[in-house]
Backbone as ProteinMPNN parsed JSONL, in Angstrom:
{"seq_chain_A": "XXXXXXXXXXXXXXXXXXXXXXXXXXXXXXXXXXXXXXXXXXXXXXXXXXXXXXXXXXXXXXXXXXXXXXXXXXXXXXXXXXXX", "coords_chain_A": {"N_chain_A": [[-8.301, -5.443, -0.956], [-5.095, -4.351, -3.04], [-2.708, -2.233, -4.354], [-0.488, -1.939, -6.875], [2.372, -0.181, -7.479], [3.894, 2.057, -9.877], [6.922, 4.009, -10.93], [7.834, 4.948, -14.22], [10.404, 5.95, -16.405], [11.564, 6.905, -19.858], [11.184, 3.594, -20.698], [12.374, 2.981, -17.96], [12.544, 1.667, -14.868], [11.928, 3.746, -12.367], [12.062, 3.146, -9.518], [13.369, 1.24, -9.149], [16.445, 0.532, -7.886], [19.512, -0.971, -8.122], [21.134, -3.107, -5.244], [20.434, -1.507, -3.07], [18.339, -1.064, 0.0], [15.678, -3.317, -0.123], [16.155, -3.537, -2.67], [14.947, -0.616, -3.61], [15.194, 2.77, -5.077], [15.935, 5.894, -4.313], [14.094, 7.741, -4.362], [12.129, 6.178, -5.048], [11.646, 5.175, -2.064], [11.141, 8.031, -0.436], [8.298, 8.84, -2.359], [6.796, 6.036, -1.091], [7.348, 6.811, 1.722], [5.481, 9.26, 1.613], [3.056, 8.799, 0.676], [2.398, 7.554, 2.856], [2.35, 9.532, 4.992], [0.612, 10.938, 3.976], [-1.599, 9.477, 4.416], [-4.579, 9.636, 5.696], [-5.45, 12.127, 4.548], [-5.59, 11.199, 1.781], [-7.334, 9.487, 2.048], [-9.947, 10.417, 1.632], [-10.358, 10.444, -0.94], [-10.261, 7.678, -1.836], [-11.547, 6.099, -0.102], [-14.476, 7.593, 0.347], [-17.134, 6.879, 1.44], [-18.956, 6.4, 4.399], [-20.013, 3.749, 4.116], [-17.523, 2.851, 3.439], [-16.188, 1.865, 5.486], [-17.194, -0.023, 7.005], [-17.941, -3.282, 8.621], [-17.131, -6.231, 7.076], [-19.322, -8.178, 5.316], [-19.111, -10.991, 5.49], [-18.517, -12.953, 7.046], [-16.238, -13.637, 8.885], [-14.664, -10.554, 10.349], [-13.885, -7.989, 9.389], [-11.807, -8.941, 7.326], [-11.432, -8.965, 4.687], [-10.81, -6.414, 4.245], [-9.064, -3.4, 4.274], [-7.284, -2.635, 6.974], [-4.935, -1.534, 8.046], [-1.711, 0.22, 7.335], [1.298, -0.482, 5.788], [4.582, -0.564, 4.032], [6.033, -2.923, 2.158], [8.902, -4.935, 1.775], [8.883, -7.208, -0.126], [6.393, -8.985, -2.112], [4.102, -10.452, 0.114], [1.832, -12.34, 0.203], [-1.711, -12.649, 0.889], [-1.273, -14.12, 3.152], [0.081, -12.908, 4.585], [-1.373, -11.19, 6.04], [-2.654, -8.628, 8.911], [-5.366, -9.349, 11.665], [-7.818, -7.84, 13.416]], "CA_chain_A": [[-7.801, -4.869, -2.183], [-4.181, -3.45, -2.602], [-2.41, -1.887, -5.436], [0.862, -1.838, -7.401], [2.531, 1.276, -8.164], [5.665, 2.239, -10.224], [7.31, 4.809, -12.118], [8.497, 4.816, -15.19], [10.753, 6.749, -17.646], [12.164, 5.781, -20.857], [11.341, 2.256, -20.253], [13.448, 2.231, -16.839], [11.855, 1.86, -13.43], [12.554, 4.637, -11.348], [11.586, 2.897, -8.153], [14.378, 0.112, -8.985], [18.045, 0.395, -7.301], [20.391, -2.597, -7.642], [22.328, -3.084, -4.186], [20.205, -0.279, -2.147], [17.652, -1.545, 0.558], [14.944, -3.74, -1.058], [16.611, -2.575, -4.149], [14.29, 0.122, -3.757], [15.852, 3.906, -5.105], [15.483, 6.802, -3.269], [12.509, 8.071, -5.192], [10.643, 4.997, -4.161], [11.407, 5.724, -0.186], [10.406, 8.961, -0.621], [7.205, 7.957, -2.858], [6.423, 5.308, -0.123], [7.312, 8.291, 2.798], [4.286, 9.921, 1.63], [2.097, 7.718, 0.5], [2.19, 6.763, 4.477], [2.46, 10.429, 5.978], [-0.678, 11.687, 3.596], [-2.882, 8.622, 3.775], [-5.676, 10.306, 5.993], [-6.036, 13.073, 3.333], [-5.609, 10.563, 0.936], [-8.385, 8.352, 2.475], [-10.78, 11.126, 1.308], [-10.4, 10.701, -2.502], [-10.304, 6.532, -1.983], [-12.478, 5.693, 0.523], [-14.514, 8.848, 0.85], [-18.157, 7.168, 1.704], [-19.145, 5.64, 5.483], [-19.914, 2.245, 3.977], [-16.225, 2.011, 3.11], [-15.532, 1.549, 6.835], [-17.872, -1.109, 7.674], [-16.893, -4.814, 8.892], [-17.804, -7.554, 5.822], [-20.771, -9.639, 6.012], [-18.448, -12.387, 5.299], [-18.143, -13.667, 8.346], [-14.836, -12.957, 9.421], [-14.65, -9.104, 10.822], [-12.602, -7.12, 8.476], [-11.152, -10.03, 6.689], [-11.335, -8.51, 3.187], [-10.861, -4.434, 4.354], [-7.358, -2.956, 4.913], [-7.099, -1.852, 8.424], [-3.497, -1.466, 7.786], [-1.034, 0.559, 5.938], [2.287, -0.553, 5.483], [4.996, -0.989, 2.863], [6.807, -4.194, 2.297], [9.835, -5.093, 0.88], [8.3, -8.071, -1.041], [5.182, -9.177, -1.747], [4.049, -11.904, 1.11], [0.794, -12.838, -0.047], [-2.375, -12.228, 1.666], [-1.325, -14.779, 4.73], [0.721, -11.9, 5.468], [-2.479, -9.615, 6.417], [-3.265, -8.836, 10.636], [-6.279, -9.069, 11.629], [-7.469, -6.993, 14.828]], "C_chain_A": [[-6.418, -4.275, -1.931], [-3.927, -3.647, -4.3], [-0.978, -1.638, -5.941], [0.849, -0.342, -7.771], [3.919, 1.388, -8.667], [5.339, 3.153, -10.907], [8.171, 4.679, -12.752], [8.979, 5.877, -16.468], [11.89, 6.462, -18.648], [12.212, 4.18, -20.334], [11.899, 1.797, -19.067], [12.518, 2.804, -15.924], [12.593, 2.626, -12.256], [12.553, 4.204, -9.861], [12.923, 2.027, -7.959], [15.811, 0.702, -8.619], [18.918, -1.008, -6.877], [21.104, -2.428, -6.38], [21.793, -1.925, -3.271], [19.443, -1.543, -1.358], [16.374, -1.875, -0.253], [14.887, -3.837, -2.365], [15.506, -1.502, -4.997], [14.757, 1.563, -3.701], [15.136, 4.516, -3.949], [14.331, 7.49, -3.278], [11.61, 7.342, -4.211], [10.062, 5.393, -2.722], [10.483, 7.039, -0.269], [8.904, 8.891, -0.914], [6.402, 7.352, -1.44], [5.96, 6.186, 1.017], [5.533, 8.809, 2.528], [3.251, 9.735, 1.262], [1.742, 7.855, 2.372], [2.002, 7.964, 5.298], [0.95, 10.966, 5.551], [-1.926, 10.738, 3.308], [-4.432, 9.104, 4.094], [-6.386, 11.289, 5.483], [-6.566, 12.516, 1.634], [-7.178, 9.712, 0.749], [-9.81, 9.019, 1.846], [-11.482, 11.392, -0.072], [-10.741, 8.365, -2.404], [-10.979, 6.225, -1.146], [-13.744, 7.158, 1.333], [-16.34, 8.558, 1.277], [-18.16, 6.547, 3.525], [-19.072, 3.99, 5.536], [-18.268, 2.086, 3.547], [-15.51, 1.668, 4.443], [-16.251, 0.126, 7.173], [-17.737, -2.71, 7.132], [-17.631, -5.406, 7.51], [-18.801, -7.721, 6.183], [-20.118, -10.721, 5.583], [-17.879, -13.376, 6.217], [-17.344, -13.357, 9.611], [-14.529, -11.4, 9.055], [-13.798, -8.454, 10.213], [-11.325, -7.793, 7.657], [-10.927, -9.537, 5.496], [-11.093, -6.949, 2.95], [-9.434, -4.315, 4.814], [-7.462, -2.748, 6.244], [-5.373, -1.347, 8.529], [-2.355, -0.905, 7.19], [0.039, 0.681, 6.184], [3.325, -0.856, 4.164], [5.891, -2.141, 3.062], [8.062, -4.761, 1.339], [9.439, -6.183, -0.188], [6.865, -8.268, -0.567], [5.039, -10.598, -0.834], [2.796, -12.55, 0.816], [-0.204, -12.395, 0.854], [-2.366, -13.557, 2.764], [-0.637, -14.049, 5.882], [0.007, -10.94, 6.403], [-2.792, -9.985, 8.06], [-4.708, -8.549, 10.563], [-6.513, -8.577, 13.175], [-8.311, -8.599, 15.925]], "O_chain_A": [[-6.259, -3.706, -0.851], [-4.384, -4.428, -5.135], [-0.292, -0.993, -5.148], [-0.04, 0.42, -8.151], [4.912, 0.949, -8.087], [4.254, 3.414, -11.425], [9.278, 4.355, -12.324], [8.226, 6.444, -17.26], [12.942, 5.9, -18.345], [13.139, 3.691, -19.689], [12.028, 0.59, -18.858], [11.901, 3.868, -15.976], [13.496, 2.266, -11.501], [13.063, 4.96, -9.034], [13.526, 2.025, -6.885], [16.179, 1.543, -9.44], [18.979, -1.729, -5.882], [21.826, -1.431, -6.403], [22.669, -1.314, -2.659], [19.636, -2.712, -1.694], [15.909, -1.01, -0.995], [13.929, -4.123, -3.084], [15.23, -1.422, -6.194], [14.859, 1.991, -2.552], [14.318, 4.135, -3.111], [13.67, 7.784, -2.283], [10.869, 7.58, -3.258], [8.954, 5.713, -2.29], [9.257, 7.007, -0.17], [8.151, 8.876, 0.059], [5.577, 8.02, -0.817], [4.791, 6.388, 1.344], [4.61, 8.628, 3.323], [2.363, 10.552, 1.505], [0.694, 8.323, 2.818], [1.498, 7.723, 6.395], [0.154, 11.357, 6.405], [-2.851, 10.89, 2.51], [-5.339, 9.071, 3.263], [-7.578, 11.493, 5.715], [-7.328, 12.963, 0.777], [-7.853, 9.443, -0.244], [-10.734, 8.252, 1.577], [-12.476, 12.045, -0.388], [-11.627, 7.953, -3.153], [-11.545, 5.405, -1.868], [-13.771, 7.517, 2.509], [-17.026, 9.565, 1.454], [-17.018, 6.219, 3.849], [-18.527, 3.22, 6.327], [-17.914, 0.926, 3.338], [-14.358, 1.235, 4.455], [-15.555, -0.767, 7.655], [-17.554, -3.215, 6.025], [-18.662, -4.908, 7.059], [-19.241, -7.459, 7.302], [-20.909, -11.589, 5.215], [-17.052, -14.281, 6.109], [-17.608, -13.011, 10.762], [-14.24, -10.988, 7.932], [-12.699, -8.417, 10.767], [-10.217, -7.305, 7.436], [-9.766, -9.815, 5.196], [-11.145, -6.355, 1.873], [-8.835, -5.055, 5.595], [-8.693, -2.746, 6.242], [-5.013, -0.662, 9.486], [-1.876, -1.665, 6.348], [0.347, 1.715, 6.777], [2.782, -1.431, 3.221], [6.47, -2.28, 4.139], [7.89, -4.94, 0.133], [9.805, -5.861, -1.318], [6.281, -8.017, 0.488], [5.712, -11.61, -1.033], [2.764, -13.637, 1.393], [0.246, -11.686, 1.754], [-3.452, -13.963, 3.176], [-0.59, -14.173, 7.106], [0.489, -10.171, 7.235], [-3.072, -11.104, 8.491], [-5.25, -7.799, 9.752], [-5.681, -8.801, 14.054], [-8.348, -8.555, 17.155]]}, "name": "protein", "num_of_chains": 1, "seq": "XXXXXXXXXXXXXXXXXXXXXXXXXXXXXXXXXXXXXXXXXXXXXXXXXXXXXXXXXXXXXXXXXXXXXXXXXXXXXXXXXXXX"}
């Protein structure tokens, strides 16, 4: 599972910056920043039972579970995902 996120005011995307890195403002970084510094507190409101840790039964060992949390300048599809 992963999830889109933006902000928006008056119709304009605060996350967007023409000509910055990723053409992602400073907001966004920021945004992103802490998204990534507070995920372990975070993890507590989104994955807050035991079964949300445990491998698939789909065969392949954590094939369908994040293990991972990074941000990406574009989206790469899920051929982009590591697996351990």
């Amino acid at each position: 599972m992963h999830v889109h996120q933006s902000l928006w005011k008056d119709k304009k995307n605060l996350f967007f910056e023409r000509g910055t890195y990723a053409d992602l403002s400073k907001m966004a970084l920021y945004y992103i920043g802490g998204i990534l510094k507070h995920a372990p507190a975070l993890l507590a409101f989104c994955a807050p039972t035991t079964n949300s840790y445990q491998p698939a039964r789909s065969g392949l060992r954590g094939a369908d579970q994040p293990h991972l949390l990074t941000a990406q300048s574009q989206c790469r599809g899920s051929n982009s995902a590591l697996f351990p």
